[in-house]
N, C-alpha and C positions, 0 to 999 in steps of 0.2 A: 478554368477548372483546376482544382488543387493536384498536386502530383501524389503519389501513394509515396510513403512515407517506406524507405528499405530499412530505418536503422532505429533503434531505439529513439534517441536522440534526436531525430529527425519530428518519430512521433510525438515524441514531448513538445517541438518545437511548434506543430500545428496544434495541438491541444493547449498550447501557451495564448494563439490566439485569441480564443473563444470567453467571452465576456458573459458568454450563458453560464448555467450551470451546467457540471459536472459530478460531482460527487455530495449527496444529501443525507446527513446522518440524522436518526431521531434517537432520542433518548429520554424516554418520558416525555416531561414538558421541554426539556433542550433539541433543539432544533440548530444543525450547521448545515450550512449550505457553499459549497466552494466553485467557485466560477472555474473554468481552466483556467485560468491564467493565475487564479490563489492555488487551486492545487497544482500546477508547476512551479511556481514559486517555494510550496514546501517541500515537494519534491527532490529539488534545486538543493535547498538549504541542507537537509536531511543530508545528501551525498556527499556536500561537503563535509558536515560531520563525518560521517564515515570513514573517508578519506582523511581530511586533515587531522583531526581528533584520535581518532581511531586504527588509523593506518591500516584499513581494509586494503585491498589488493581484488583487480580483476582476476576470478577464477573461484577465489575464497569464496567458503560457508557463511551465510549466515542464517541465523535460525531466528524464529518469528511465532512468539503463542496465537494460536490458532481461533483465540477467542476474539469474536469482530468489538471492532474499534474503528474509527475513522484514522485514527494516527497510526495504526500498524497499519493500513492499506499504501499512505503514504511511506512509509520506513521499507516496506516491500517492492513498491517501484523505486523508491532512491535504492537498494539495493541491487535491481537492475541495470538502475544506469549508470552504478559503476562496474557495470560486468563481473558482479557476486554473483552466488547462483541461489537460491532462495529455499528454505523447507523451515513448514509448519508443523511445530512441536512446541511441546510445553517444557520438555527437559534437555535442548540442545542436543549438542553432540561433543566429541572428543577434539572435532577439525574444525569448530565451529570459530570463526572470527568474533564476532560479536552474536549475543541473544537476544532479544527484546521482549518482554510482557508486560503487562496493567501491573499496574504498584495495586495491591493486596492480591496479587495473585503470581507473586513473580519469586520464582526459587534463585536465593542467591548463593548456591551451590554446585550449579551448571558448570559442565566443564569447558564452556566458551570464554577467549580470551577476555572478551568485555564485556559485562552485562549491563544493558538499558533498563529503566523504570520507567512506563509511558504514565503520565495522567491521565487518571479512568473520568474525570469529568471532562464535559464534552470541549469546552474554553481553556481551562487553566493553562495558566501559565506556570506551573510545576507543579510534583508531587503534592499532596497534603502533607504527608508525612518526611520529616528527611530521611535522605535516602543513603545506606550507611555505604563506608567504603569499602571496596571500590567500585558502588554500582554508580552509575553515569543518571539524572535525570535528564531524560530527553529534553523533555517540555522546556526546561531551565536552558539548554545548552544550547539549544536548533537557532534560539531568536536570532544569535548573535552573529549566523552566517548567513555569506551572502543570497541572494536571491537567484544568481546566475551560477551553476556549477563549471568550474575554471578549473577541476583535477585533469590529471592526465589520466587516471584508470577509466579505461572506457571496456565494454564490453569486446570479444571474440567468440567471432560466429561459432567454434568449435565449439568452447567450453559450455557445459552445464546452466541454464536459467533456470531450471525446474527438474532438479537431479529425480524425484520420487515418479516420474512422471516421463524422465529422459527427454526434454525438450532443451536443447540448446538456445543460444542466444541467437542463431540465426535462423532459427525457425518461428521465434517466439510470435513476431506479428501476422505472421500466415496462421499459427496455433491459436491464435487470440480471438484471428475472424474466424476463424469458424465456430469456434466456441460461443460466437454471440450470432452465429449466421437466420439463429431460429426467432432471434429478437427483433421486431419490426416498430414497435413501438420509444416514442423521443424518450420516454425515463423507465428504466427495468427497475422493478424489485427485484431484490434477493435474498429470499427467505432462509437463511441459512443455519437450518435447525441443528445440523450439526458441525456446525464453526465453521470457521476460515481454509479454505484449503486452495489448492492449485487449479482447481478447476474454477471456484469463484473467484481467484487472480486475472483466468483468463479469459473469464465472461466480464468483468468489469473494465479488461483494459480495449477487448475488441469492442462494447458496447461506447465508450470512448472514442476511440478512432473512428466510429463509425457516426461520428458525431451528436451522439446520445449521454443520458445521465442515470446513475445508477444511485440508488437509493437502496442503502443500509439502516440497519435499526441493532441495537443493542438486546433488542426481547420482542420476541415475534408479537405480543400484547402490545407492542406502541406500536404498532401499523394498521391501524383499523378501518373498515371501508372508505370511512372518513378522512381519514390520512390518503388513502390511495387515491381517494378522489380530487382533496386536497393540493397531492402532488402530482396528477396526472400519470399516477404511476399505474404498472400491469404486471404483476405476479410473473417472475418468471417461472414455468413451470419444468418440475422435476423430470427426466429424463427416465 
């Protein structure tokens, strides 16, 4: 029997295992699907950026547009695991380390020290468009780190993971189960008509640990009975 997971990094490390899927994004006719073991791997990569590129710091801001994305869900737990503490906004902040949003929809006037451009198609391997300076393309920059994150910023149970919300980092995977405690079925939908936020961080990360797959979609209209049937998925339903 597996042991519960205390630490971040712990959790990542059992969800590195799992050769199933994990995280399934649609998008119209595009279709990802990432096993654990591909989404820790970009997880992985991401926090090296952060760190090595970036020189985030355990405790620092970073800010994250709230519009779903496969690669911000990703950019939000490598966030985590370097002991940042994470808020979903479209205009950053003042204390913000870095900011992240979809390239056409990303203000490069934010007051965060760095700003990311994510690739709004579901594959690319960078922007469409170049990205002027000094915005960072994600897509373009992530390939080139490793697969295993080797930083030394690790989280502390004190600080902030989820400031808007007041969940520190040593609460985070107790706040996670239970936020997926209502979900019984292997792949959760999540319908989330009004974007990305802290509570669909932490129904996706408890539905995870709990050894389940969560299926996102770009536009409530690409998930049709069809699709749900498709993927074995079940609506999580609004609270």
């Amino acid at each position: 029997m597996r042991s519960t997971p205390t630490t971040f990094a712990q959790a990542l490390g059992q969800l590195s295992e799992r050769p199933t899927p994990a995280l399934i994004w649609r998008d119209g006719h595009d279709r990802v699907e990432l096993s654990g073991r591909v989404l820790v791997n970009w997880v992985e990569k991401s926090a090296s950026l952060l760190v090595d590129e970036l020189d985030v710091e355990s405790g620092q801001l970073v800010t994250i547009s709230s519009r779903q994305h496969w690669r911000l869900v990703v950019l939000a737990l490598a966030a985590l695991r370097v002991g940042a503490s994470v808020r979903f906004t479209e205009n950053s902040a003042d204390d913000a380390a870095v900011h992240a949003a979809l390239e056409g929809h990303l203000k490069v006037d934010v007051p965060a020290e760095h700003v990311m451009a994510v690739a709004a198609p579901a594959l690319a391997f960078a922007c469409e468009q170049p990205t002027p300076d000094p915005v960072i393309d994600f897509c373009a920059e992530v390939r080139s780190f490793p697969d295993v994150y080797m930083g030394l910023e690790e989280p502390e149970d004190g600080d902030h993971a989820l400031p808007e919300v007041g969940i520190t980092h040593g609460e985070l995977l107790a706040e996670a189960a239970g936020a997926a405690s209502a979900t019984e079925d292997s792949t959760v939908y999540l319908p989330l008509t009004g974007g990305w936020d802290d509570r669909a961080l932490l129904t996706t990360l408890g539905v995870l640990l709990r050894g389940g797959a969560v299926l996102l979609a770009a536009n409530a209209a690409d998930v049709t009975p069809d699709v749900l049937a498709q993927e074995k998925a079940v609506p999580l339903l609004a609270d």
